[in-house]
TORVO-602166 format. One record per residue (C-alpha): x, y, z; residue in three letters; residue number from 0. Coordinates in nm, 3 decimals. Example, Ala and Ser with C-alpha at 12.3 -4.5 7.8 and 13.67 -1.06 7.14 Angstrom:
! residues 2
<r c1="1.230" c2="-0.450" c3="0.780" paba="ALA" gulo="0"/>
<r c1="1.367" c2="-0.106" c3="0.714" paba="SER" gulo="1"/>
***
This chain:
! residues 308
<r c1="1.280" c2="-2.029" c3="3.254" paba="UNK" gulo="0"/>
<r c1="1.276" c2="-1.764" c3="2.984" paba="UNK" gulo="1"/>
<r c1="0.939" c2="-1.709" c3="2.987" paba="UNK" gulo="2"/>
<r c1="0.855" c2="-1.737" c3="3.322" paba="UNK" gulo="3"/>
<r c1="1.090" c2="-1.458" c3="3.414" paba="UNK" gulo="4"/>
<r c1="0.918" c2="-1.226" c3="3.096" paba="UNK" gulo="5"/>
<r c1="0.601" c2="-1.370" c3="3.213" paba="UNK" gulo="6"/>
<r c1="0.605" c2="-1.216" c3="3.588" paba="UNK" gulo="7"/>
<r c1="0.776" c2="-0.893" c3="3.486" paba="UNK" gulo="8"/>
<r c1="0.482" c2="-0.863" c3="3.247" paba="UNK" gulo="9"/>
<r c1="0.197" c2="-0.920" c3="3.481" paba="UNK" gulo="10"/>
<r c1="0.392" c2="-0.714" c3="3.775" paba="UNK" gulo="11"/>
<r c1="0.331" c2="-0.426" c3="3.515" paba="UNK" gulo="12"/>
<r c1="0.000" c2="-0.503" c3="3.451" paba="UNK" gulo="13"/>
<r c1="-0.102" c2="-0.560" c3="3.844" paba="UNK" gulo="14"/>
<r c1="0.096" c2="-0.169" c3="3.877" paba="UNK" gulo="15"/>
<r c1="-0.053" c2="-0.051" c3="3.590" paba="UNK" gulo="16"/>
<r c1="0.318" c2="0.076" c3="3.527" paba="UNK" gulo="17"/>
<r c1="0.262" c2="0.234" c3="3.157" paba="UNK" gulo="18"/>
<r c1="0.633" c2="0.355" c3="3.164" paba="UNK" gulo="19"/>
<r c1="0.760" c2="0.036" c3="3.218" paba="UNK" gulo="20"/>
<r c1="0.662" c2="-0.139" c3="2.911" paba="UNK" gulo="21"/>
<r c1="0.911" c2="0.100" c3="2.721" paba="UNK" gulo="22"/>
<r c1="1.178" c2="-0.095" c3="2.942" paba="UNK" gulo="23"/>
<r c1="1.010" c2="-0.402" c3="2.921" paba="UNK" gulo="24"/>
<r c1="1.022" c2="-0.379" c3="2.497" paba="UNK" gulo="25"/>
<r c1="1.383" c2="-0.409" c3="2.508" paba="UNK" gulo="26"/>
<r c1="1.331" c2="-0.746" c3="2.699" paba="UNK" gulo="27"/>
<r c1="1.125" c2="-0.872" c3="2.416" paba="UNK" gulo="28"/>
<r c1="0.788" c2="-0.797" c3="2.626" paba="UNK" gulo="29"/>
<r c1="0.552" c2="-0.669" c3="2.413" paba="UNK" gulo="30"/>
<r c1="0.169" c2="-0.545" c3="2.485" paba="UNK" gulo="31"/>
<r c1="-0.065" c2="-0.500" c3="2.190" paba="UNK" gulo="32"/>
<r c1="-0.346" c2="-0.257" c3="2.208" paba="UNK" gulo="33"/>
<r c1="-0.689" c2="-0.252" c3="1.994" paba="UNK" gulo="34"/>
<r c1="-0.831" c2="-0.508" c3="1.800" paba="UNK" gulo="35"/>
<r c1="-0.604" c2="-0.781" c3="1.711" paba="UNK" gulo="36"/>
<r c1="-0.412" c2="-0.828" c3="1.395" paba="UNK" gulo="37"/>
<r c1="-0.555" c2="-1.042" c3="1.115" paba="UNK" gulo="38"/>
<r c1="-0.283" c2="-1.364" c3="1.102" paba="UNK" gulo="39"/>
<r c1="-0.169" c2="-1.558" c3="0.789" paba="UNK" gulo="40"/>
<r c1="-0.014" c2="-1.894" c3="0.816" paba="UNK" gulo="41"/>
<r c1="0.241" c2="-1.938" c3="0.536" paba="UNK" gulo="42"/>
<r c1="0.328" c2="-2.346" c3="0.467" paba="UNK" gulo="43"/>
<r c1="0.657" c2="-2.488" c3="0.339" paba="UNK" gulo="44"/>
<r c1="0.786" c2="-2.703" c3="0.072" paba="UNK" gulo="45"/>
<r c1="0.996" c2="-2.942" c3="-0.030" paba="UNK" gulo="46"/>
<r c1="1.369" c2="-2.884" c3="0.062" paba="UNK" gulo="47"/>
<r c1="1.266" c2="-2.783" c3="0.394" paba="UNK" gulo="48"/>
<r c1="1.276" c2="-3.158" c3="0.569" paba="UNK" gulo="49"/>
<r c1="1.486" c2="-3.286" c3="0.819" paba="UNK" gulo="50"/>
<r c1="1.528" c2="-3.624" c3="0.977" paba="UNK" gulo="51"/>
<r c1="1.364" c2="-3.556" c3="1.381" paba="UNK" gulo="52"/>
<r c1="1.178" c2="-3.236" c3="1.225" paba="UNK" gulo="53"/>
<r c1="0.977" c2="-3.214" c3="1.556" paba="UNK" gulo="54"/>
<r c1="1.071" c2="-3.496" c3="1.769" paba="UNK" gulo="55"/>
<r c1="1.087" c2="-3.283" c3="2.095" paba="UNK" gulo="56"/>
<r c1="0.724" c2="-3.178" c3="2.029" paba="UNK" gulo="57"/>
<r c1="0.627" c2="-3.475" c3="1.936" paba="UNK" gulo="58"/>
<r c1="0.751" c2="-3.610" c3="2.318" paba="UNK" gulo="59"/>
<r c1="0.531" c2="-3.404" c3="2.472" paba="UNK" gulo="60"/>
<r c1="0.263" c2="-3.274" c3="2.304" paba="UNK" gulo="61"/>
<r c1="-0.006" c2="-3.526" c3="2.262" paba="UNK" gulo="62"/>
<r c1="-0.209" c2="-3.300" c3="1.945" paba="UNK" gulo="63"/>
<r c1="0.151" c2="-3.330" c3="1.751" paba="UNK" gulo="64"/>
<r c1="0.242" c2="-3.707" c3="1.828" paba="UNK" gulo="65"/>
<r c1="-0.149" c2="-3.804" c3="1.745" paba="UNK" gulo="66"/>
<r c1="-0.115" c2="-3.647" c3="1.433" paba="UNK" gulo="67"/>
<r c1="0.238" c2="-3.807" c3="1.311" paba="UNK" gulo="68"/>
<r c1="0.037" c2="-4.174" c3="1.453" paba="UNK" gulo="69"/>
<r c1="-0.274" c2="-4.057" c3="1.194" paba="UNK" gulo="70"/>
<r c1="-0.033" c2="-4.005" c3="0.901" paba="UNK" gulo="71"/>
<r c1="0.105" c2="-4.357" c3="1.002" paba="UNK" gulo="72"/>
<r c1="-0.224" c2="-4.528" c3="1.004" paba="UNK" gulo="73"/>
<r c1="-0.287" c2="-4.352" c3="0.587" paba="UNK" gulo="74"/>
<r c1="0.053" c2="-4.384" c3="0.483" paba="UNK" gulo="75"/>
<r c1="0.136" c2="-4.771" c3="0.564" paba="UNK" gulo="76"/>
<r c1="-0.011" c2="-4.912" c3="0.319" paba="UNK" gulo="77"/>
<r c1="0.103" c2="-4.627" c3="0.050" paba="UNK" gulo="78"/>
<r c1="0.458" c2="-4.741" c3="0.184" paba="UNK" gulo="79"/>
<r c1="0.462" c2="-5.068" c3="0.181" paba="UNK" gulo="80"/>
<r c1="0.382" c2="-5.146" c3="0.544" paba="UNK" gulo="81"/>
<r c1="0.622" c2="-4.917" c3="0.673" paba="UNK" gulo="82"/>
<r c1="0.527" c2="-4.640" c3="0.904" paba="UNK" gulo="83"/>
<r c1="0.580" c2="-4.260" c3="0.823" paba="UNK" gulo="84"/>
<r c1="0.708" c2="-4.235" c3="1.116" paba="UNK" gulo="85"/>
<r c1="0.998" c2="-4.486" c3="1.202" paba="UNK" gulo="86"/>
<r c1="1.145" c2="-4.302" c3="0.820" paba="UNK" gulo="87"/>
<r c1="1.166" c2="-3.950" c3="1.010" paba="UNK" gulo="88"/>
<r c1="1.244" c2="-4.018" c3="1.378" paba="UNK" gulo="89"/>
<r c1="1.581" c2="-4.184" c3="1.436" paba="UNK" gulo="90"/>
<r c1="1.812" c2="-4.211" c3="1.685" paba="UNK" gulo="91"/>
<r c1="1.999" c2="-3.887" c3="1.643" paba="UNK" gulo="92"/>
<r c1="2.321" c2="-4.009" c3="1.803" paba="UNK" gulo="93"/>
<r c1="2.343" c2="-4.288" c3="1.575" paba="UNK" gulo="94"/>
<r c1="2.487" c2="-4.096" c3="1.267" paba="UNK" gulo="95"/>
<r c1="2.414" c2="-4.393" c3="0.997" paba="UNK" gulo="96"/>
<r c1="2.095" c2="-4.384" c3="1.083" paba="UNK" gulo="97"/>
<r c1="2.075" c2="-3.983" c3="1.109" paba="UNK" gulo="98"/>
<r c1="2.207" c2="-4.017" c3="0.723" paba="UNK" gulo="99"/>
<r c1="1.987" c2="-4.286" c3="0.615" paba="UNK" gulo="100"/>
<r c1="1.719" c2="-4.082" c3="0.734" paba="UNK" gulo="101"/>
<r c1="1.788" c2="-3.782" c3="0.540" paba="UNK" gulo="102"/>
<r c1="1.838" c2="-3.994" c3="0.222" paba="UNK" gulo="103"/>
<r c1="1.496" c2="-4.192" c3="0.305" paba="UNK" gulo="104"/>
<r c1="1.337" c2="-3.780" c3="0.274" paba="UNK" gulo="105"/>
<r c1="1.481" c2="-3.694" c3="-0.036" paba="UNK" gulo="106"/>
<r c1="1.249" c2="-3.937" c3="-0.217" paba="UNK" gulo="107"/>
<r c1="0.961" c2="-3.719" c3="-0.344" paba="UNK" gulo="108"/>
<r c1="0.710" c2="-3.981" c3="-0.236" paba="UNK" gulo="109"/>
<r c1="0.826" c2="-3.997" c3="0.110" paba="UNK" gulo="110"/>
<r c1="0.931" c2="-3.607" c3="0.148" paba="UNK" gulo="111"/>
<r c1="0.564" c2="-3.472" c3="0.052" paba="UNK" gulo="112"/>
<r c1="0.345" c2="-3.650" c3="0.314" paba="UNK" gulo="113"/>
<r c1="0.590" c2="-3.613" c3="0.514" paba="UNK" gulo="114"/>
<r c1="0.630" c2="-3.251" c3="0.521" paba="UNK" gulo="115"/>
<r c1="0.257" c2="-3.221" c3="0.492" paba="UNK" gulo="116"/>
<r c1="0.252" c2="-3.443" c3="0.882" paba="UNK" gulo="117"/>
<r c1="0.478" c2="-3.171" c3="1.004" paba="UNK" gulo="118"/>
<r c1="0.256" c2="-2.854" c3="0.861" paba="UNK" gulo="119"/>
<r c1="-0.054" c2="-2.998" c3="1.037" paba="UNK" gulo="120"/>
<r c1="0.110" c2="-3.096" c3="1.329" paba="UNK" gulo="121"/>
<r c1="0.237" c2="-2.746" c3="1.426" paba="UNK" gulo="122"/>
<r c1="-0.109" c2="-2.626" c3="1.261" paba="UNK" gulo="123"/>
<r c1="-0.313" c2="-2.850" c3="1.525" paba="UNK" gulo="124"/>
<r c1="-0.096" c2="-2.742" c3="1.794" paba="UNK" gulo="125"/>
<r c1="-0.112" c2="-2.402" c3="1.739" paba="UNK" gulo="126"/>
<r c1="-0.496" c2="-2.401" c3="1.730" paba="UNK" gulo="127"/>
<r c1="-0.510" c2="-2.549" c3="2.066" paba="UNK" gulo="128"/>
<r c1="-0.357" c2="-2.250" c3="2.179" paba="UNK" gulo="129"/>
<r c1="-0.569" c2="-2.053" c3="2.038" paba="UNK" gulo="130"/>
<r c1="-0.389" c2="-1.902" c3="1.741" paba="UNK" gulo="131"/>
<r c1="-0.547" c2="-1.973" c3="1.404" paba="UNK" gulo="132"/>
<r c1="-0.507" c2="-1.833" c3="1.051" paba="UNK" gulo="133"/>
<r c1="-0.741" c2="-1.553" c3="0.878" paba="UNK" gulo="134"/>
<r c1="-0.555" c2="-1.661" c3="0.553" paba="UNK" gulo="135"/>
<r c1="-0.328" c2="-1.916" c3="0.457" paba="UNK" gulo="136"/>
<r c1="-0.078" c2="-2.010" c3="0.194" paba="UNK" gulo="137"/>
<r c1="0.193" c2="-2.239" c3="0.089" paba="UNK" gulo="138"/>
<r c1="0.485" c2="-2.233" c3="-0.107" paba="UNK" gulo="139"/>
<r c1="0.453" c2="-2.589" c3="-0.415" paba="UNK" gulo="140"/>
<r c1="0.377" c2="-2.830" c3="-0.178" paba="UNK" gulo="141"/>
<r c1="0.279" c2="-2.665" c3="0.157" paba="UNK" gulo="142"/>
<r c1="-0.031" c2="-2.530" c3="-0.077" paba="UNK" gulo="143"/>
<r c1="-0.189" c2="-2.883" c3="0.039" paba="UNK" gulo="144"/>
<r c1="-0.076" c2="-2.782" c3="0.398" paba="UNK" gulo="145"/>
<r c1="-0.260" c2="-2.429" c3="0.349" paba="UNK" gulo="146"/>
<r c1="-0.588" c2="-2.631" c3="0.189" paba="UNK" gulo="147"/>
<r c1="-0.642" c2="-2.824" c3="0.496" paba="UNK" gulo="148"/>
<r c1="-0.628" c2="-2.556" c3="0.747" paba="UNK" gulo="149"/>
<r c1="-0.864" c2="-2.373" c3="0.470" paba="UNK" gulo="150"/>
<r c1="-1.049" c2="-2.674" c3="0.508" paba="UNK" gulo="151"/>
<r c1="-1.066" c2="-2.779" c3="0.191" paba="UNK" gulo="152"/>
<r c1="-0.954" c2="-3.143" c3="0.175" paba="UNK" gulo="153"/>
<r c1="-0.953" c2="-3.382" c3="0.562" paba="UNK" gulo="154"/>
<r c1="-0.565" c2="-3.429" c3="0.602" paba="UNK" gulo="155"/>
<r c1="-0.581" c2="-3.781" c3="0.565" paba="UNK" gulo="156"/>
<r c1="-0.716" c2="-3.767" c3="0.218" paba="UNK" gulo="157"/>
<r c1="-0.411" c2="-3.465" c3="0.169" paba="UNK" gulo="158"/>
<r c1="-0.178" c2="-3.686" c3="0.260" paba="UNK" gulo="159"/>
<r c1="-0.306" c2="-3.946" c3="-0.019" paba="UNK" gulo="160"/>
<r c1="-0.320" c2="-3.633" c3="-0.295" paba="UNK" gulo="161"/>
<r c1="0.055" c2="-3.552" c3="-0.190" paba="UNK" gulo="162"/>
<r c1="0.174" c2="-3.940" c3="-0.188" paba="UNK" gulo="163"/>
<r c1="-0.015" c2="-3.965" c3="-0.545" paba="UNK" gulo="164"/>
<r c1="0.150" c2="-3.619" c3="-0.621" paba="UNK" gulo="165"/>
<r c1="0.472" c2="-3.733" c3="-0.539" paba="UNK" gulo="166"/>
<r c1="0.479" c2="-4.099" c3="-0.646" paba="UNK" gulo="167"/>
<r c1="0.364" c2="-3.954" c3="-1.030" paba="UNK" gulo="168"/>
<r c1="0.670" c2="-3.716" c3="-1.012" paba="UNK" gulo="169"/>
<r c1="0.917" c2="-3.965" c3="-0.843" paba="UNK" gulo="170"/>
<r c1="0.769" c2="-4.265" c3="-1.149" paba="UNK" gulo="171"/>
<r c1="0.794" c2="-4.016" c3="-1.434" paba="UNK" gulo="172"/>
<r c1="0.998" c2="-4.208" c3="-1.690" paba="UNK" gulo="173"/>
<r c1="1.146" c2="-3.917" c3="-1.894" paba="UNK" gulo="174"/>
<r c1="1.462" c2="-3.928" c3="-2.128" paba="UNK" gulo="175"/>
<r c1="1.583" c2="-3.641" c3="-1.910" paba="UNK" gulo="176"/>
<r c1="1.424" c2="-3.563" c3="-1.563" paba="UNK" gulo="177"/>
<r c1="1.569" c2="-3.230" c3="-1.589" paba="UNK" gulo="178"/>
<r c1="1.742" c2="-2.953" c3="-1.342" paba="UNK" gulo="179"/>
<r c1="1.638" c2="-2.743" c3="-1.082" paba="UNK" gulo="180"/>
<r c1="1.903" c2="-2.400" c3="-0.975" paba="UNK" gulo="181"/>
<r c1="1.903" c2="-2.155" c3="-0.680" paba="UNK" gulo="182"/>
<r c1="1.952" c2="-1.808" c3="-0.808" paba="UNK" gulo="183"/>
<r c1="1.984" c2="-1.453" c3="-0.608" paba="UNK" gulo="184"/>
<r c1="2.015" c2="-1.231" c3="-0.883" paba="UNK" gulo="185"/>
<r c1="1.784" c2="-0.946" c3="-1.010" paba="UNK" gulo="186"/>
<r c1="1.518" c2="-1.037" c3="-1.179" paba="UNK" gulo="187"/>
<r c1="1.603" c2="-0.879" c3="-1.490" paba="UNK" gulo="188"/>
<r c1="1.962" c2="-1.043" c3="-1.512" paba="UNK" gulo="189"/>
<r c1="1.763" c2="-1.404" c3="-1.517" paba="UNK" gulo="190"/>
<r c1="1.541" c2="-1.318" c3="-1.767" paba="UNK" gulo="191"/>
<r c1="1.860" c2="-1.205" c3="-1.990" paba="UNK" gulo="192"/>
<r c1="2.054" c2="-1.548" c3="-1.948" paba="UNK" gulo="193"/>
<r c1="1.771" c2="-1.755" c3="-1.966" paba="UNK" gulo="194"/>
<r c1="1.653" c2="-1.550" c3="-2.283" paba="UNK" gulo="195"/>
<r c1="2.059" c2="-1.604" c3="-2.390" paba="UNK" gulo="196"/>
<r c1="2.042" c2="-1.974" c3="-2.293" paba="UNK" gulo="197"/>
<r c1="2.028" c2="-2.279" c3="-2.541" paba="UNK" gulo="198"/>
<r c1="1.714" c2="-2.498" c3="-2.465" paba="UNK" gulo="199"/>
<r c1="1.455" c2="-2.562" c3="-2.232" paba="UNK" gulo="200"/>
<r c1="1.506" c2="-2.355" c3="-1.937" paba="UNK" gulo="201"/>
<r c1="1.216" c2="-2.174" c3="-1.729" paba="UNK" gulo="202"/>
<r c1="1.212" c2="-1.944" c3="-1.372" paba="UNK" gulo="203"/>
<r c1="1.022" c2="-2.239" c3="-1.203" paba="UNK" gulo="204"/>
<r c1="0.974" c2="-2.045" c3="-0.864" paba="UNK" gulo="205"/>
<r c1="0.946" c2="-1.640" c3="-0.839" paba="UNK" gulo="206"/>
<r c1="1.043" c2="-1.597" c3="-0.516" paba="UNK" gulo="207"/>
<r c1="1.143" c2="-1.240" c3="-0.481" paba="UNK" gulo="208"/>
<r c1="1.257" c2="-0.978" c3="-0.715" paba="UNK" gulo="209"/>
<r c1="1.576" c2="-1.111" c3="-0.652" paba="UNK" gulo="210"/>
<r c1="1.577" c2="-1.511" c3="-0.600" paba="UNK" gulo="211"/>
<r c1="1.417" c2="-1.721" c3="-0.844" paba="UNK" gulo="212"/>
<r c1="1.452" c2="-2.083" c3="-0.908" paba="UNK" gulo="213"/>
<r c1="1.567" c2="-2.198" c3="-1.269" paba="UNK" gulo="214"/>
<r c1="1.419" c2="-2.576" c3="-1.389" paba="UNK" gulo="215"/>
<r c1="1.432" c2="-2.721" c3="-1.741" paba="UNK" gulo="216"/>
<r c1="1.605" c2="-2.944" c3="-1.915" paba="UNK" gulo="217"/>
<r c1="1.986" c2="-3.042" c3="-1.750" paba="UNK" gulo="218"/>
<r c1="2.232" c2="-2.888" c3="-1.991" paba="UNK" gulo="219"/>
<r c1="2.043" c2="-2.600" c3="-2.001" paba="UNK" gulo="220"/>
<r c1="2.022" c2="-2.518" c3="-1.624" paba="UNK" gulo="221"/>
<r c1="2.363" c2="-2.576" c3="-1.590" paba="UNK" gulo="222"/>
<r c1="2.487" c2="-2.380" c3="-1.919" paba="UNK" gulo="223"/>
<r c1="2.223" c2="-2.078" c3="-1.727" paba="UNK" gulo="224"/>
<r c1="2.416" c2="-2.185" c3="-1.374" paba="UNK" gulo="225"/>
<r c1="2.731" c2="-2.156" c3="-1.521" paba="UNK" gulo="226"/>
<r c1="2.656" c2="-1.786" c3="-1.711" paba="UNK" gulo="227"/>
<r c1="2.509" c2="-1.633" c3="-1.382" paba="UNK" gulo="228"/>
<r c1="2.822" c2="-1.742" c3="-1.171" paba="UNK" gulo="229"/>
<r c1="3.062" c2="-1.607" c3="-1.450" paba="UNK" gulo="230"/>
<r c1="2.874" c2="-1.272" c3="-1.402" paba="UNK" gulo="231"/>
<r c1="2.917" c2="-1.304" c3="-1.003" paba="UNK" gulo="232"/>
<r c1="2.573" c2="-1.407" c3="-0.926" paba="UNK" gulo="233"/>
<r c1="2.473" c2="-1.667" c3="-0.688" paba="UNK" gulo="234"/>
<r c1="2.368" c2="-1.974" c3="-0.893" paba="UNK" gulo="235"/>
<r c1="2.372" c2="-2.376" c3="-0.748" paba="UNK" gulo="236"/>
<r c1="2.205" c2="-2.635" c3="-0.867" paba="UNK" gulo="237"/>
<r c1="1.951" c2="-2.807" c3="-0.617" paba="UNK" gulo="238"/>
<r c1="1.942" c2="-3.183" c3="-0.519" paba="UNK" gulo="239"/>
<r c1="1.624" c2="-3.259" c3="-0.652" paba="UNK" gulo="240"/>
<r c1="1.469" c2="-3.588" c3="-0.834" paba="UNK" gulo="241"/>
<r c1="1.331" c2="-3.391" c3="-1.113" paba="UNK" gulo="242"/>
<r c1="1.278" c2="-3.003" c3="-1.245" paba="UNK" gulo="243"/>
<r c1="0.945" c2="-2.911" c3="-1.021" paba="UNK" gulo="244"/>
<r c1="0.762" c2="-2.652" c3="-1.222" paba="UNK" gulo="245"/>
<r c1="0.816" c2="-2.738" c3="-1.512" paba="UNK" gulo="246"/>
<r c1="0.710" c2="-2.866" c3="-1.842" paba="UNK" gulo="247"/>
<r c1="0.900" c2="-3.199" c3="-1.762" paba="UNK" gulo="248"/>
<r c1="0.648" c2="-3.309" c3="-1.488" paba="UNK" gulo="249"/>
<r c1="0.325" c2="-3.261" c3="-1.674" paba="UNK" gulo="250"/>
<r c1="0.272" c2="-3.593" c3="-1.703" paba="UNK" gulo="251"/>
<r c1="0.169" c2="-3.617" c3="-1.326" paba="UNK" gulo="252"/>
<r c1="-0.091" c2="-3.387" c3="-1.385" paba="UNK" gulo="253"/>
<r c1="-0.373" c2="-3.568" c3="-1.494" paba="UNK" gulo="254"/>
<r c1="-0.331" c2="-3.871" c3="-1.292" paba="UNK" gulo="255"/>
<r c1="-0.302" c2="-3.607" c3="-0.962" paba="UNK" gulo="256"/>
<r c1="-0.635" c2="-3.464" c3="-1.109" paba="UNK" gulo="257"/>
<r c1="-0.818" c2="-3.820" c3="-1.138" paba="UNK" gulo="258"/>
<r c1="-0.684" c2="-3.882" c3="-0.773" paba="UNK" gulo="259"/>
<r c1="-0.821" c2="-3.534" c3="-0.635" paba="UNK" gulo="260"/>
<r c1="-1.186" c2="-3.644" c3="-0.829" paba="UNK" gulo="261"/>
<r c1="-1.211" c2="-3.908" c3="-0.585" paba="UNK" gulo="262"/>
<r c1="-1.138" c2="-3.690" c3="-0.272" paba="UNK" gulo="263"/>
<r c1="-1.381" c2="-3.503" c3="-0.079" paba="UNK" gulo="264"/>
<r c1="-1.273" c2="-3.163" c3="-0.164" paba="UNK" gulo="265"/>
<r c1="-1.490" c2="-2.858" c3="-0.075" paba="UNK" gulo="266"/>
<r c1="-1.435" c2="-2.494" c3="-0.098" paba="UNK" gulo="267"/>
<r c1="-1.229" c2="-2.312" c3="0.125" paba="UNK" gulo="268"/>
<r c1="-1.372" c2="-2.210" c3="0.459" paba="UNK" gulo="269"/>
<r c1="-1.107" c2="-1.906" c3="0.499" paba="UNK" gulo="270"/>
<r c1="-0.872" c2="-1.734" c3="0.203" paba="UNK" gulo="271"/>
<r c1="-0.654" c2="-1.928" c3="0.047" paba="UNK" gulo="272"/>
<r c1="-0.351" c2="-1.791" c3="-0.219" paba="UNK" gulo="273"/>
<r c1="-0.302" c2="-2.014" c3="-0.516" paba="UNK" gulo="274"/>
<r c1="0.051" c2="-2.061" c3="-0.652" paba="UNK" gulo="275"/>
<r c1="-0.033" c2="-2.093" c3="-1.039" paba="UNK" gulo="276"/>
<r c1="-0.134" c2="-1.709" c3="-1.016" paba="UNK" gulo="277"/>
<r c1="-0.150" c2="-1.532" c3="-0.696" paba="UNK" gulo="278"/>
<r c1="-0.494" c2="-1.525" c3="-0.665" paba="UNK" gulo="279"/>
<r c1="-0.751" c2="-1.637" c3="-0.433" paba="UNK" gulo="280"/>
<r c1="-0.885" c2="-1.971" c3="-0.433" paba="UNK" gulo="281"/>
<r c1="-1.216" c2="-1.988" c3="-0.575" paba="UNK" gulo="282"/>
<r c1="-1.553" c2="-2.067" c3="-0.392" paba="UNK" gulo="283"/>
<r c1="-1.924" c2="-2.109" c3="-0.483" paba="UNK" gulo="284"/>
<r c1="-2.096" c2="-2.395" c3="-0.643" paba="UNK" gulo="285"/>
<r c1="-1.827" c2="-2.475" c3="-0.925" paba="UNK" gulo="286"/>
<r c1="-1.499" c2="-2.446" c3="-0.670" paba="UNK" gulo="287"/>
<r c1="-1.415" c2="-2.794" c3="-0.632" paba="UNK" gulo="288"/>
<r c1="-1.344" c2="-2.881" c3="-1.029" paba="UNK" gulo="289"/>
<r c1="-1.187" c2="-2.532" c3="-1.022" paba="UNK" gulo="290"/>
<r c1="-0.960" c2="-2.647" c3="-0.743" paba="UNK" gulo="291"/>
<r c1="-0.883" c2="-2.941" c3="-0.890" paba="UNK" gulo="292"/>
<r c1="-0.761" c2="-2.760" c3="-1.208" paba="UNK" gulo="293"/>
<r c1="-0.560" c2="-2.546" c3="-1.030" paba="UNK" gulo="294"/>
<r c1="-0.362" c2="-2.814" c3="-0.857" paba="UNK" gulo="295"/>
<r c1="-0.321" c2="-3.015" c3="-1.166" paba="UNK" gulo="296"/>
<r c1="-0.203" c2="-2.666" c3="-1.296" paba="UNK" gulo="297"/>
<r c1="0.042" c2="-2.629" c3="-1.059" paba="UNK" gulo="298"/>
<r c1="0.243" c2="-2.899" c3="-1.083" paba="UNK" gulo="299"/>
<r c1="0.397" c2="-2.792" c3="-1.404" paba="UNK" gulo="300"/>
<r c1="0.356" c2="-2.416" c3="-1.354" paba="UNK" gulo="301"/>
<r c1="0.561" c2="-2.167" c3="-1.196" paba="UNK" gulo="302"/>
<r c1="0.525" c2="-2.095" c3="-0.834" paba="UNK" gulo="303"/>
<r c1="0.415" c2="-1.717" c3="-0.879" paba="UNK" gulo="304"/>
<r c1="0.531" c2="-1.673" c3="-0.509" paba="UNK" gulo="305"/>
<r c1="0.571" c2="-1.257" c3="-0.581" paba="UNK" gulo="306"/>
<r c1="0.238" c2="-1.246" c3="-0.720" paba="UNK" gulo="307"/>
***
């Protein structure tokens, strides 16, 4: 009802040709652009973002969205033991066992990545058919794969077997320790101080902004460097997470995530693409696909260089 009524005062002002009244209409949140359009980037989420019912009312009634979620089923059943991606993330939301069930079900690292990756191309899909696609594209640890398919550089059902691989390595690691991961708003500088100050492994695992970072490394460590920020009056919490992401203490998933990605039809990227591991463009030419496939071996133990 919203937008109908911003809909018709727009095109009243247009059939008027009323240039004073768009001043009015701005404070309305009706906008009209002028000139060539802007260039659009798509940025893709990660892990922590997920939900149980993350885009059940689309799902209702947009065909594009609920033909994607059935695609990721048909891919991920046997990858899940027969179950269907789908009956893990859509529950009845009145039923709160289920709701929490649900939410447990996507913590699990080999359930959370595909699924996230559904939602990413879902929305993508459905944006396209409106018309609205990205110039560039990027994604923030595991919405990368999100940003690679738009790009075009893997089919999303063979993304969603990367991710499951990715995930299941991480999620099967058997590690004396599987490590820490910590939320941090603090200036840069003051990290680099107490992690500098801090007894073992202990690493800024995601660069967000100059000031939030995410600390991963070994457990005591993280929460010694925790426990240091908050006595200084930073923000500092740990983060419910199966293992420390970015880090030295998932390495082992890289290589078999590599052999995995060797049997996928990668390709370069048809648009820009930012890489995590440094901030730079994807590459392209003739020898982008094993360069791709180093990167995202790469980047499961290396920081997310999100301010790069």
């Amino acid at each position: 009802e919203d937008l109908r009524t911003k809909a018709t005062a727009a095109l009243r002002a247009l059939e008027r040709d009323e240039q004073a009244a768009w001043k009015a209409l701005r404070a309305r949140g009706i906008f009209r652009g002028s000139g060539p359009p802007a260039k659009v980037a798509f940025l893709y989420t990660g892990q922590g973002s997920q939900y149980p019912n993350m885009l059940a009312e689309l799902r209702e009634i947009e065909p594009i969205v609920a033909a994607t979620f059935a695609e990721a089923d048909e891919v991920m059943r046997p990858l899940l033991d027969g179950r269907a991606l789908s009956d893990i993330i859509f529950v009845d939301p009145g039923d709160e066992a289920a709701v929490t069930a649900a939410a447990g079900e996507l913590m699990k690292t080999e359930i959370t990545q595909p699924a996230v990756l559904t939602v990413d191309l879902a929305i993508t899909r459905l944006l396209a058919a409106y018309g609205i696609t990205p110039d560039l594209v990027m994604g923030h640890s595991l919405g990368e794969y999100g940003a690679l398919v738009a790009a075009g550089v893997l089919p999303f059902g063979e993304a969603l077997e990367a991710v499951s691989a990715r995930g299941h390595e991480m999620a099967s690691l058997d590690v004396p320790d599987p490590g820490r991961m910590a939320a941090v708003g603090a200036p840069r500088e003051v990290v680099d101080r107490i992690v500098a100050e801090t007894d073992g492994y202990v690493v800024m695992a995601n660069v967000n902004s100059s000031r939030q970072v995410v600390l991963g490394g070994a457990s005591a460590p993280v929460e010694d460097a925790v426990g240091r920020l908050q006595a200084e009056g930073h923000q500092a919490m740990l983060l419910p997470v199966s293992h420390a992401f970015h880090t030295e203490i998932v390495a082992p998933a890289a290589e078999p995530l590599r052999a995995t990605l060797r049997r996928l039809h990668l390709a370069a990227p048809r648009i820009p693409v930012v890489a995590n591991v440094d901030g730079a463009l994807y590459p392209t030419g003739p020898d982008a696909v094993e360069r791709i496939v180093d990167l995202l071996g790469r980047q499961v133990a290396s920081p997310v260089q999100f301010v790069d």
